[in-house]
N, C-alpha and C positions, 0 to 999 in steps of 0.2 A: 504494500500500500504506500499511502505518501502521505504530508500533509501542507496543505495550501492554502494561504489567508489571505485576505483583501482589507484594506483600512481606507479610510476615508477622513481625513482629518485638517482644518485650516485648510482650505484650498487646492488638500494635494489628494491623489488615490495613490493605493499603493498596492501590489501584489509579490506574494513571494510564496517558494517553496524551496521544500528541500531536496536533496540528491543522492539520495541515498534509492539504489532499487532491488529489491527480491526476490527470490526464485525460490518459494517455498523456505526453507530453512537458510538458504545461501545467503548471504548478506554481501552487495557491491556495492562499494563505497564512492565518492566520487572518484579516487586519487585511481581507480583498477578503473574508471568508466571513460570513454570521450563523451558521448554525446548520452550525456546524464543530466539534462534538461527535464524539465517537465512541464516548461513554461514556451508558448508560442506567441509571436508577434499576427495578428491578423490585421492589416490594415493601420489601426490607429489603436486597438485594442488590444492587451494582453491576456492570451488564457491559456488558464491550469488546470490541466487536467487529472485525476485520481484514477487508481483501478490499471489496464494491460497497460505496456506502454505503444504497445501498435495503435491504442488510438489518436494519440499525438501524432506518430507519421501519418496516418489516414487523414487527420484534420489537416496538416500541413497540407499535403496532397490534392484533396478536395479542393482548397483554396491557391491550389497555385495556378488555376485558373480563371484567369482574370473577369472572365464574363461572367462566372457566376455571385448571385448576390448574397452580398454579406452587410447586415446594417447590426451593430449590435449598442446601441444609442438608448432603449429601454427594453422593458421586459416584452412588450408587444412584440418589435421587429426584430430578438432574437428569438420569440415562436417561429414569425414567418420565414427568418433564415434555415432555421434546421425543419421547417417543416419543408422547403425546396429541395433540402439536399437530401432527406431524408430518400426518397427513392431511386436516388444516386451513389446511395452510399450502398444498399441494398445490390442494384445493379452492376456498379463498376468495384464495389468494395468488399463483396459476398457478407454484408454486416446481418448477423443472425439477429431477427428484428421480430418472430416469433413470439406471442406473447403468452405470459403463462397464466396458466386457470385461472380465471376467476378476474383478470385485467380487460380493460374494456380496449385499448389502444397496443399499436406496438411500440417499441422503443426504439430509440436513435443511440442507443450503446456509449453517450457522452455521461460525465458528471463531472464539473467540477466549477470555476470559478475563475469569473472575470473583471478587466478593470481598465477602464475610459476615461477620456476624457468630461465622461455624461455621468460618469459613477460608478460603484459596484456591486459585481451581479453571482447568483447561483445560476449556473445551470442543470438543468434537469433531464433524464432520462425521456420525459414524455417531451420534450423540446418546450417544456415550459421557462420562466426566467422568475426568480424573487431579486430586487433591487434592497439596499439597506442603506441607512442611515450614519454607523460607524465600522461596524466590522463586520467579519462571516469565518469559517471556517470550512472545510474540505477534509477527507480523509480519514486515517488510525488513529490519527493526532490528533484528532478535531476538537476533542471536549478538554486535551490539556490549553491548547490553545485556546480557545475560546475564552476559557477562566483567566488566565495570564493579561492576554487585551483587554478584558473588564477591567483589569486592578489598573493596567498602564494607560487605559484609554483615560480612567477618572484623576489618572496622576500628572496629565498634564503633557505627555509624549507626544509625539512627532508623528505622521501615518508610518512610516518608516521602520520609528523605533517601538510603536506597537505593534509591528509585522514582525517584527525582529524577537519581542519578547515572548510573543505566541510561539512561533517556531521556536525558538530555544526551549520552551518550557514543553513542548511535545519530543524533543531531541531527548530530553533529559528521560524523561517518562515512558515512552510509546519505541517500540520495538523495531518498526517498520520507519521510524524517523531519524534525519542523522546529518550533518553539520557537514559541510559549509553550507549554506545557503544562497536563491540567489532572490535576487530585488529590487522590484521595479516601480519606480514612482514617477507621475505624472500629474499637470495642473486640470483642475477640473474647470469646464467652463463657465459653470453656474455658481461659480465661490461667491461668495459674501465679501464685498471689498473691507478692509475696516474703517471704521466710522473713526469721522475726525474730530479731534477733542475738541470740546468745546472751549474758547479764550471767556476767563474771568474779566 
């Protein structure tokens, strides 16, 4: 597994994860990996993805096709992203999209977690989108992290340095999680400028 977080804080987004990847008990670390990413550039957008790591090549893939659309701006138009590519990925990417008992939809085989210029976002297997207000979490790691951002979000940190202190505190904890990290921060368009003091 992995664990991947999104912050939003003063102006800025931020996403990171860690590098650490496993093959059932095997443990590879960055320092044995090259391409021990977990994080892709789409456009203006960075996402992270949790779970195989063939879906990251797939997504790269998918999108290095320039005509096809990709908006991921709110949670709306990254439905109707993955719902276009959804039968694309089926056809050219054999994605087992079969759904199981008892589910009413198939799945697009993604999970994880994005971050724009517009803010940041979950993504969802049924190619849904939740949007948040300071943080999120992804992954094995998820609930250490999660905890960690709450202390450092209320303490005054950086979007950056609460990415940073989620992932360490899932490194420390969570088995499938593991140091260096990587991290990505960007200005959001909709900041809040700060308000000018007022002269006595």
């Amino acid at each position: 597994m992995s664990t991947i977080v999104v912050t939003q804080k003063n102006g800025v987004a931020c996403i990171g994860a860690d590098t650490l990847s496993c093959l059932g008990s095997l443990r590879q670390k960055a320092g044995h990996v090259v391409n021990k990413t977990k994080i892709t550039k789409i456009g203006d957008t960075f996402i992270g993805l949790t779970g195989t790591s063939a879906s990251l090549v797939v997504l790269n893939s998918y999108f290095s096709n320039p005509d096809r659309p990709r908006d991921f701006s709110s949670c709306e138009m990254i439905f109707e992203t993955f719902r276009h590519a959804h039968a694309w990925l089926k056809a050219e990417y054999f994605m087992s999209s079969m759904p199981d008992k008892g589910e009413e939809y198939e799945t697009t085989q993604f999970y994880g977690l994005a971050a724009n210029a517009h803010g940041i976002f979950a993504l969802y297997s049924y190619r849904s989108a939740q949007q948040f207000h300071k943080f999120w979490a992804a992954g094995s790691g998820r609930d250490f992290a999660l905890g960690a951002m709450q202390t450092a979000y209320d303490n005054g940190k950086s979007a950056e340095e609460i990415a940073r202190a989620g992932l360490e505190a899932a490194a420390e904890f969570d088995s499938a999680t593991s140091a260096p990290f990587e991290i990505h921060t960007m200005p959001l368009v909709n900041a809040e400028k700060p308000k000018a003091k007022k002269r006595k």
